[in-house]
Each structure stands twice: as C-alpha cells, then as structure tokens.
C-alpha positions in Angstrom: -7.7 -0.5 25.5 -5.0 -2.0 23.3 -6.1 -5.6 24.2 -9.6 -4.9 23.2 -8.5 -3.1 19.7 -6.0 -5.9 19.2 -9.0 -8.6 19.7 -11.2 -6.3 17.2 -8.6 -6.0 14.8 -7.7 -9.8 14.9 -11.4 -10.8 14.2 -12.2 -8.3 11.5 -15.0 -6.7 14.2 -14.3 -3.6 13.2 -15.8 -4.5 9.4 -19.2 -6.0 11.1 -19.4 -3.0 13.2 -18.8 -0.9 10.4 -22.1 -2.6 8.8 -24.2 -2.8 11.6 -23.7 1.0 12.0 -24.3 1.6 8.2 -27.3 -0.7 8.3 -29.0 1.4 11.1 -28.3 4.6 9.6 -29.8 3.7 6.0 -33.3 2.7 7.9 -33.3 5.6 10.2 -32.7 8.3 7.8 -31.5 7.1 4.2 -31.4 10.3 2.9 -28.3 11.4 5.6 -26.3 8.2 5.0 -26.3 8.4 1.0 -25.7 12.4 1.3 -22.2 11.3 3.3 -21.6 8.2 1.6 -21.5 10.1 -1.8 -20.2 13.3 -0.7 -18.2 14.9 -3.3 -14.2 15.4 -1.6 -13.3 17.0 -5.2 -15.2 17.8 -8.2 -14.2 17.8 -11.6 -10.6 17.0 -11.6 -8.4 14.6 -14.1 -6.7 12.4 -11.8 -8.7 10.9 -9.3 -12.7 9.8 -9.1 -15.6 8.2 -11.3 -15.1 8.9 -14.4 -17.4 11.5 -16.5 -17.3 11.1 -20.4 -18.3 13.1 -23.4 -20.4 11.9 -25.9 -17.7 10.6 -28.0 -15.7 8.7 -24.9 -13.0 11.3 -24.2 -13.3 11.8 -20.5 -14.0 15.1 -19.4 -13.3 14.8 -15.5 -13.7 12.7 -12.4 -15.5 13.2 -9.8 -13.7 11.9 -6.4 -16.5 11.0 -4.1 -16.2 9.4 0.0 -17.4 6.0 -1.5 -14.7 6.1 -4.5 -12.2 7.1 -1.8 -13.1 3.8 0.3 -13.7 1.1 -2.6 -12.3 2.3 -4.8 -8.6 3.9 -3.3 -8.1 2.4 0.7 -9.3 -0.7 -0.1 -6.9 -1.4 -2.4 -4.4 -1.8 1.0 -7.0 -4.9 1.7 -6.0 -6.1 -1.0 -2.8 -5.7 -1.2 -2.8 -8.2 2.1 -5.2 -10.6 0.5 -2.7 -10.6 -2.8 0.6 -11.1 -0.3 -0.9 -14.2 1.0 -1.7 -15.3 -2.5 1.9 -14.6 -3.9 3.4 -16.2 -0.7 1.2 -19.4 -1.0 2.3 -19.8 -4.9 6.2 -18.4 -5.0 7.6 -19.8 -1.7 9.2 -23.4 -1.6 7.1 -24.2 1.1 3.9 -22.3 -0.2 0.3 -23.5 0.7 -0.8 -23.5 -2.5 2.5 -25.5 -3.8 3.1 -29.4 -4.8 0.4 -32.2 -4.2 -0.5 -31.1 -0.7 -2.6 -28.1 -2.7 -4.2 -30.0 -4.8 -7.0 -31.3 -2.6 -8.1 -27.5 -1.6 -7.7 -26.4 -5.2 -9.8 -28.8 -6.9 -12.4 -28.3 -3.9 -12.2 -24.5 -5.1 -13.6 -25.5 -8.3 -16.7 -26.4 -6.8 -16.5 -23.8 -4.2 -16.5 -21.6 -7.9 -18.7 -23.6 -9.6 -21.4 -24.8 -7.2 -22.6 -20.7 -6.7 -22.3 -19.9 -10.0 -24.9 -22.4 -11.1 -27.2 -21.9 -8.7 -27.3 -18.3 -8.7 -27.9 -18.8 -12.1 -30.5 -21.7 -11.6 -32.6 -19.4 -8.9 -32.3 -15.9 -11.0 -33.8 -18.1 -14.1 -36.4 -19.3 -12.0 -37.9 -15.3 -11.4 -38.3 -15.3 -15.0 -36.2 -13.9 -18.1 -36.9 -10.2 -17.1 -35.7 -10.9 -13.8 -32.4 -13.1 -14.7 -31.5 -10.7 -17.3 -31.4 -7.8 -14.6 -29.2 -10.4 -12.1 -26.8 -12.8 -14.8 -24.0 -9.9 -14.7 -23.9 -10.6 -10.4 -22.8 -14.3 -11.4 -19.6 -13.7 -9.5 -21.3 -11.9 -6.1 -21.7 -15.9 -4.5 -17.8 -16.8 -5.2 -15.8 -15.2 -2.6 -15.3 -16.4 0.6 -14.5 -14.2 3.7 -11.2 -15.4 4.9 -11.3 -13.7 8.6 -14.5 -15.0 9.8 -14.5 -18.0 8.0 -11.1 -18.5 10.2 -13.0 -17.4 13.0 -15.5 -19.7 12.6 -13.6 -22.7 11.6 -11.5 -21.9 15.1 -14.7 -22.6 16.9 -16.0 -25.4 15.3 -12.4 -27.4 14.8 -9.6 -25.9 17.4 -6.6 -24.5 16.8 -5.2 -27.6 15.7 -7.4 -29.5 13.9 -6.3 -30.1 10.1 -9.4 -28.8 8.5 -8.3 -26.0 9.6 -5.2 -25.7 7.2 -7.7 -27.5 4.2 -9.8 -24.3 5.2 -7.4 -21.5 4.3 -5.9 -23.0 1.7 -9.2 -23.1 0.1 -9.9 -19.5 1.1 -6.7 -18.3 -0.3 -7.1 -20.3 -3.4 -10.8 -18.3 -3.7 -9.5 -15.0 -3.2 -7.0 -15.5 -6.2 -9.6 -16.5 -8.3 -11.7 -13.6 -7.2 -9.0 -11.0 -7.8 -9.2 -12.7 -11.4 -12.6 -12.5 -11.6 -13.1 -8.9 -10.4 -10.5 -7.9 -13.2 -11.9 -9.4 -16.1 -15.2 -9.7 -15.7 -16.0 -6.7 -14.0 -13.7 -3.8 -16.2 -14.5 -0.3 -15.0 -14.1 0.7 -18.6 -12.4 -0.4 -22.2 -9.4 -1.8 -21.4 -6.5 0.8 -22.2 -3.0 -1.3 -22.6 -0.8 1.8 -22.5 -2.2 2.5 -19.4 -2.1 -1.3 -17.9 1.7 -1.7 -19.3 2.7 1.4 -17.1 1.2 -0.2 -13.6 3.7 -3.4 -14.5 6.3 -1.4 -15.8 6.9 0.6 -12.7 6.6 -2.3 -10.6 9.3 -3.7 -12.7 11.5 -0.9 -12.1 11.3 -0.8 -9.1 11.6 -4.5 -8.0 15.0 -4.7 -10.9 16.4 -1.4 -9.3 15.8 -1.4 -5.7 15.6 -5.7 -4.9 17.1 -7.9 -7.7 20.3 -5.6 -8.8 21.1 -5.3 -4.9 20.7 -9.0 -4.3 22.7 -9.9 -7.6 25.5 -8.2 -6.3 25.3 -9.7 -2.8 25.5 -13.3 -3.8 28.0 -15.1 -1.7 27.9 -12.1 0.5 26.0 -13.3 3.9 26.5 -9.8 5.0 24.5 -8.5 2.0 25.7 -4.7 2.1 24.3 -3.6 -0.7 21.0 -4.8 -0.1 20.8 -3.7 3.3 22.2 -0.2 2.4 19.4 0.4 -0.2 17.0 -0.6 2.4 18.7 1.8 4.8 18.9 4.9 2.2 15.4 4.5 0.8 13.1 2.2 2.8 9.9 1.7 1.9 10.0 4.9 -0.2 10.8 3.2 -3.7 7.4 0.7 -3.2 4.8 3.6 -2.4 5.9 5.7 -5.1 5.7 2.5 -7.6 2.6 1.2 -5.9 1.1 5.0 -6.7 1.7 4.6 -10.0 0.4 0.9 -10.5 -2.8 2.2 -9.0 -3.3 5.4 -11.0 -2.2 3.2 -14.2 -4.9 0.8 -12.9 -7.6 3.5 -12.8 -6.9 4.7 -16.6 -6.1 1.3 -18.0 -10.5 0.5 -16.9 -9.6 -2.5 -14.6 -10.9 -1.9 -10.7 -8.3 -0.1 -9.2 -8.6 -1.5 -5.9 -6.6 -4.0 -7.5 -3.8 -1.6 -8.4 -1.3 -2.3 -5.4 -0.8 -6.2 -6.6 2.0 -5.6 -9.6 4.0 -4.2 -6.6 3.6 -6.8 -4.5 5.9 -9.6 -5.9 8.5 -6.3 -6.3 8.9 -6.1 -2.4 11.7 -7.7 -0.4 10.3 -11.1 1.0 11.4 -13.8 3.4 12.8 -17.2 1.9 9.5 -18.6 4.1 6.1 -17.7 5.3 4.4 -18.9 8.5 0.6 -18.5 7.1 -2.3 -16.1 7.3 -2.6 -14.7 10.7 0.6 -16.9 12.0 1.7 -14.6 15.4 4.9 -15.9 14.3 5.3 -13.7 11.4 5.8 -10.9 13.1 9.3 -11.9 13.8 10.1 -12.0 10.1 11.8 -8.6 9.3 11.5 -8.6 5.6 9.9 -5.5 3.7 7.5 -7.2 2.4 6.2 -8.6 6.4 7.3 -5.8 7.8 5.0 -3.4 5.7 2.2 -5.9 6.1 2.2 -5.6 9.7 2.3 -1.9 9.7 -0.4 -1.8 7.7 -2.7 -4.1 10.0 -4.4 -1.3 11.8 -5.0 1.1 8.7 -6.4 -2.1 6.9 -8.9 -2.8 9.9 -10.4 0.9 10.0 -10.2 0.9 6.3 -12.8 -2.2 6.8 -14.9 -0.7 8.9 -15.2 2.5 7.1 -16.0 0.0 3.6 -18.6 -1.8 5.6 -20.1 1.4 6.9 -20.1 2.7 3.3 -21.6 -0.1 1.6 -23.7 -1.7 4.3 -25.9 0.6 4.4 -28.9 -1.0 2.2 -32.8 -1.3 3.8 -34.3 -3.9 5.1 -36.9 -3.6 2.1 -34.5 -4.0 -0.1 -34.5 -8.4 -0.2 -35.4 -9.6 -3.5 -34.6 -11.9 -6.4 -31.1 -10.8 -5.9 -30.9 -11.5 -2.6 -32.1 -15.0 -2.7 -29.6 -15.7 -5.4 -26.7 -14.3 -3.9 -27.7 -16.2 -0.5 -28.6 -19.7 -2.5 -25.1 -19.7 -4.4 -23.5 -19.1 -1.1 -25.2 -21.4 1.2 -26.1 -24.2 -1.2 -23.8 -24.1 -3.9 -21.0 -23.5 -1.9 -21.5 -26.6 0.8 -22.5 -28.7 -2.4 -19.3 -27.5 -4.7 -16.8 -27.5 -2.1 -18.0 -31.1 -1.1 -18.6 -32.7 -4.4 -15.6 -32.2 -5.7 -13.3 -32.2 -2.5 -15.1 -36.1 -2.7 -14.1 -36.4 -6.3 -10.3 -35.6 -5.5 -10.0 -37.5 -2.4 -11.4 -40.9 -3.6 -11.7 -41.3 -8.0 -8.4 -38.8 -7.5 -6.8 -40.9 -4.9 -5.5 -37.5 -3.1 -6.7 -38.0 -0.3 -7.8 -35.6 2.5 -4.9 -34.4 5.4 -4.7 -37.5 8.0 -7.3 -36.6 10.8 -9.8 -35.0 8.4 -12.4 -36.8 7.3 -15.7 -36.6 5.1 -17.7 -34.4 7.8 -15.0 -32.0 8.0 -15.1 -31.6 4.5 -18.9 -31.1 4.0 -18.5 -28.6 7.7 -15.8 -26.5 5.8 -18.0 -26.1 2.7 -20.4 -24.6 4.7 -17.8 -22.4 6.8 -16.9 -21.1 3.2 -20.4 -20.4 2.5 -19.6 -17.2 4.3 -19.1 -14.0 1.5 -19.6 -10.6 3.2 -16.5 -8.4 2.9 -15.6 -9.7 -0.5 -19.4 -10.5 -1.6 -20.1 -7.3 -0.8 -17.8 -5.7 -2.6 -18.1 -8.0 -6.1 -21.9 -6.7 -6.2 -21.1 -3.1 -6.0 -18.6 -3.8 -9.1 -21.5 -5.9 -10.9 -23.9 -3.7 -10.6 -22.2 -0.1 -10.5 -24.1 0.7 -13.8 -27.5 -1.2 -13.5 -30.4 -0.7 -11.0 -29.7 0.7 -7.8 -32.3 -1.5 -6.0 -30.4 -4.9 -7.8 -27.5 -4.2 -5.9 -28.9 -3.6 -3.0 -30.7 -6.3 -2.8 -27.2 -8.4 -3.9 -25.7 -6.5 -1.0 -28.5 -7.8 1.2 -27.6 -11.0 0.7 -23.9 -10.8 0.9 -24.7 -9.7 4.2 -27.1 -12.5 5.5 -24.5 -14.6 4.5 -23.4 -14.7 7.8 -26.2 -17.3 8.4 -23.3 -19.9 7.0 -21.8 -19.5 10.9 -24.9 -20.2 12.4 -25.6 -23.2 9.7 -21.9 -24.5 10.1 -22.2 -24.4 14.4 -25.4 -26.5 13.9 -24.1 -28.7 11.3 -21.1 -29.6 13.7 -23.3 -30.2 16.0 -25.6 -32.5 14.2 -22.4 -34.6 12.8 -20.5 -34.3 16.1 -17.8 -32.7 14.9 -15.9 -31.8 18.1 -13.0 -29.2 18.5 -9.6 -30.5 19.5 -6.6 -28.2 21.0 
C-alpha cells in the first residue's frame, strides 16, 4: 500500500483522480456535486469565508463555505511548496534561477508569458467584442504551467538525465513565480487594505528576527550553534504556524488571494546553505526546518490536491465554449511558439546558448511539455472569473483541463523529431 500511495503522491495522481471523480459527478447529478462543493461549514462569522458587504462596503460577515476551505485556506500549503522552490532557486548560492546559467530559462519564460497572453487575446477577439469583453479578465488562465506532470512528462520523453530536463524546471519554476505575481495583482479579492497587508509581513518579520536571525547572530563562530539549536528544541515549528496564521488571515483582509498568505513566512524558516531541486530524493536528508516541514507536508499537500481538483473539476461536458478554446489556444500554441521563439532569440542573437546536449528540438519539445496548465490553470480561472458568469469559468476550467492534450502532443512531437530518452 505504501508503494502505491508513494507512486500516487510522487506523480500528483491523486489531483487527476480528484478531477476525474469531480468530472463524473457534475454530469451524473450536478445538482449533488454543487450542493457539497458549496456547503456552508459556518455561516455568518467575521473571521473566516467569502466575504458579504453592506451597501456602503463595511463587511457584514463571511460565509466559510467547502470550496473556500479548499482554494481558498489548504491550498495555500501548495503553495507554500511552489513558493519554497521559488525562494530556494533565487536566495541560494547555487540557486536555479541564479547567475547566467538562468538566464536562458528566464528569457524563454517571457514567451512562455507572452505567447498565451496574445493569443488568448487574439482567439477571444475573434468571437466578437461581446464575447472578448466577457473573457479579457481570463488573460492570465493560459500562463501557468503544471510543474508535476510537466516533470512527468518531460521524464518520459527525455530520461532522467537528459539536460532539457533541468532547462524544463527552471522554466517551470520561473512561471510559477510569475504566476504567484500575477494571481496577486491582477486578480485582488478586494480593495487593497495596507494595514492589513503590513501585518502578514510584519509577523513574518518577527518571527524570522526572533526565532532564526537573533539565534544565528549569536552563534557565529560557534559550529555547535547552541542557541539555535535550543530554540529549535523549545519551540519547533510552533513560532512559523502561529506567524504563518497570521500572514494568511492578514492576507484575507488586506483583499489579495489568500492562498497566497503562507509565502511572507516562507523566507522566515530555517533553511539549508543548499538545495538539491524540486523532487530531488536527496533532499530528504537535509534536516533544516524549512525541508523538514516540506516533507511533512508532502502527503497533506497531495490530498489537499485531490480534494481541489475534485472541487473545481467538476464542470460539464456542455460547458466548451469561447473560453475554452482560448484558454486551450494560449496553452498549446502560444506556449510551444513563446517558449521557442524566444528561448531561439537568447541562445543565438543573445549568444547564451542552450545547456551542452540540448539542442533546438528539445527546445521546441519542452515548449510544448509546458503547454500543460491544469492545477494552476485551473485555479487562475476560478480567481478571474469568481465575480462574472458562471458558465465563463467553466468553460475556462474546461479548457485548463483538456490541457492535458500538450502530453499527448509533446509524445508525438518527440516522436516526429526523434527525440529519444537517454538514462
């Protein structure tokens, strides 16, 4: 049993089981699935929920619902993770996203940005000016890229160690950065509130100066590092969940998404001097705070994942329309094209090159990995379209979803160019 979780887990499974279940359920009997997706946990409270206003925008209450409690509380663990590999790839010496080696990836994430954007854009314009003006706020919905199964994919198309590979994640990474960008400034829950925001980065502040950088200060030249290690051993992880709390709640008052309301903490935790990588086994050795809460959290995360796929899946098959073939044309055409054209631009004009035993098929294969949204496509169109027409989003959703069609595409195209997968 624990080999099969563990393969489940490792894949992200549990997520496209989660979907598939939701997906059933909506056909079968919609009117069942929406009455638990949207039933009420606790009703008219002040601390926790969708928010419920007054006429002159003092809230009144919240209403804490089981979709709120999945998008918009757990899966702010999800991205926690997503935000650890970030913060590792940019703060550590060694980081992926560091020096000149990052530059290739980076620039490629321009046009893994850009490419969907425009033709999102270019297809919703096409339905007419009725129909972009109901789909131009779902600009972002064609961004993200799904790190796990892109992984997943690229492992069967390239190998374990093929270079693309690396180029792959590092691009990946680099896009879920930009998302978490995106999903807080474009996509505000409600008027900003700076009181509320300054409180989220204050208590991670206070808790990173009191609990990690006054201990370490007064270890220096101290290999033994007492101090640090007895704050560790009197409080733990304790110190982190109680700031983390109050990022998130600070989060949910200041208007930004506050699935996003774990990240100030992040850079606050205890971390390793180096980092092995997303999914590295090797990681689990590292016994810093910081690893060692990441990989306690791996299982909660995965059911986490399949309970936010089984509450946001659930769309019907009816439901393909203009949205749908916008979200699906910005992922698997602007993507490929974006990621390509300007990988090209910084490997030859730019001189940067691409990492020795990739080449220009590799490049145009891993645009088209990338092409691959769901989890995070998913959840960008539930935040674009949380206040506009029900049958928009799911439409979007629809095609967040049948962007799995970039694995299939990507297989084929490796095929086609001979790509071949090297150990």
């Amino acid at each position: 049993m624990y080999r099969v979780w563990n393969f489940l887990s490792s894949y992200s499974l549990l997520l496209v089981i989660g979907a598939i279940i939701a997906l059933l359920w909506a056909n079968i009997d919609h009117h069942s699935y929406e009455a638990i997706v949207e039933f009420v946990i606790w009703d008219h409270n002040k601390w926790i929920g969708h928010a419920h206003y007054d006429a002159s925008g003092v809230l009144e209450y919240r209403t804490l619902t089981l979709h709120y409690l999945v998008n918009d509380v757990l899966m702010a663990l999800f991205f926690a993770m997503a935000g650890k590999e970030v913060w590792e790839a940019v703060i550590l010496k060694d980081g992926s996203l560091r020096g000149k080696k990052a530059l290739a990836p980076l620039i490629a994430t321009i046009g893994g940005m850009l490419g969907p954007i425009l033709i999102y854009l270019v297809i919703a314009a096409a339905f007419g000016s009725t129909t972009y003006d109901a789909l131009k706020n779902g600009w972002a919905v064609p961004t993200a890229t799904d790190i796990a199964f892109s992984y997943l994919v690229g492992r069967v198309i390239f190998g374990a160690g093929h270079p693309a590979i690396r180029f792959l994640l590092l691009l990946a990474i680099a896009d879920d950065a930009a998302g978490l960008i995106i999903l807080a400034v474009a996509y505000p829950q409600a008027p900003l509130q700076l009181g509320w925001l300054l409180m989220s980065f204050g208590a991670a502040f206070a808790v990173f100066m009191i609990f990690n950088e006054l201990p370490r200060r007064k270890d220096r030249g101290n290999q033994e590092r007492p101090h640090s290690t007895a704050m560790r051993k009197r409080f733990g992880v304790w110190p982190y969940v109680v700031g983390g709390l109050i990022s998130w709640f600070g989060f949910q008052n200041a208007g930004i998404h506050p699935a996003l309301g774990l990240l100030p903490i992040i850079p606050a935790i205890p971390h390793a001097d180096r980092a092995f990588g997303i999914f590295a086994d090797a990681e689990r050795h590292l016994t810093d705070l910081l690893n060692t809460i990441e990989h306690a959290l791996k299982m909660p995360v995965e059911i986490v994942l399949f309970l936010f796929g089984l509450c946001n899946a659930g769309v019907a098959f009816t439901s393909m329309g203009s949205a749908t073939w916008a979200v699906l044309g910005g992922l698997l055409i602007g993507k490929p094209l974006g990621i390509f054209l300007m990988g090209w631009i910084a490997a030859v004009p730019m001189k940067l090159g691409l990492p020795e035993g990739m080449d220009m098929r590799d490049l145009f294969i891993v645009g088209v990995i990338a092409s691959i949204g769901f989890t995070v496509s998913l959840f960008v169109a539930v935040a674009a379209f949380k206040t506009g027409s029900v049958e928009v989003q799911d439409a979007a959703k629809m095609g967040a979803l049948l962007s799995f069609a970039g694995a299939i595409l990507a297989i084929a195209t490796a095929r086609i160019l001979k790509v071949r997968a090297t150990e």
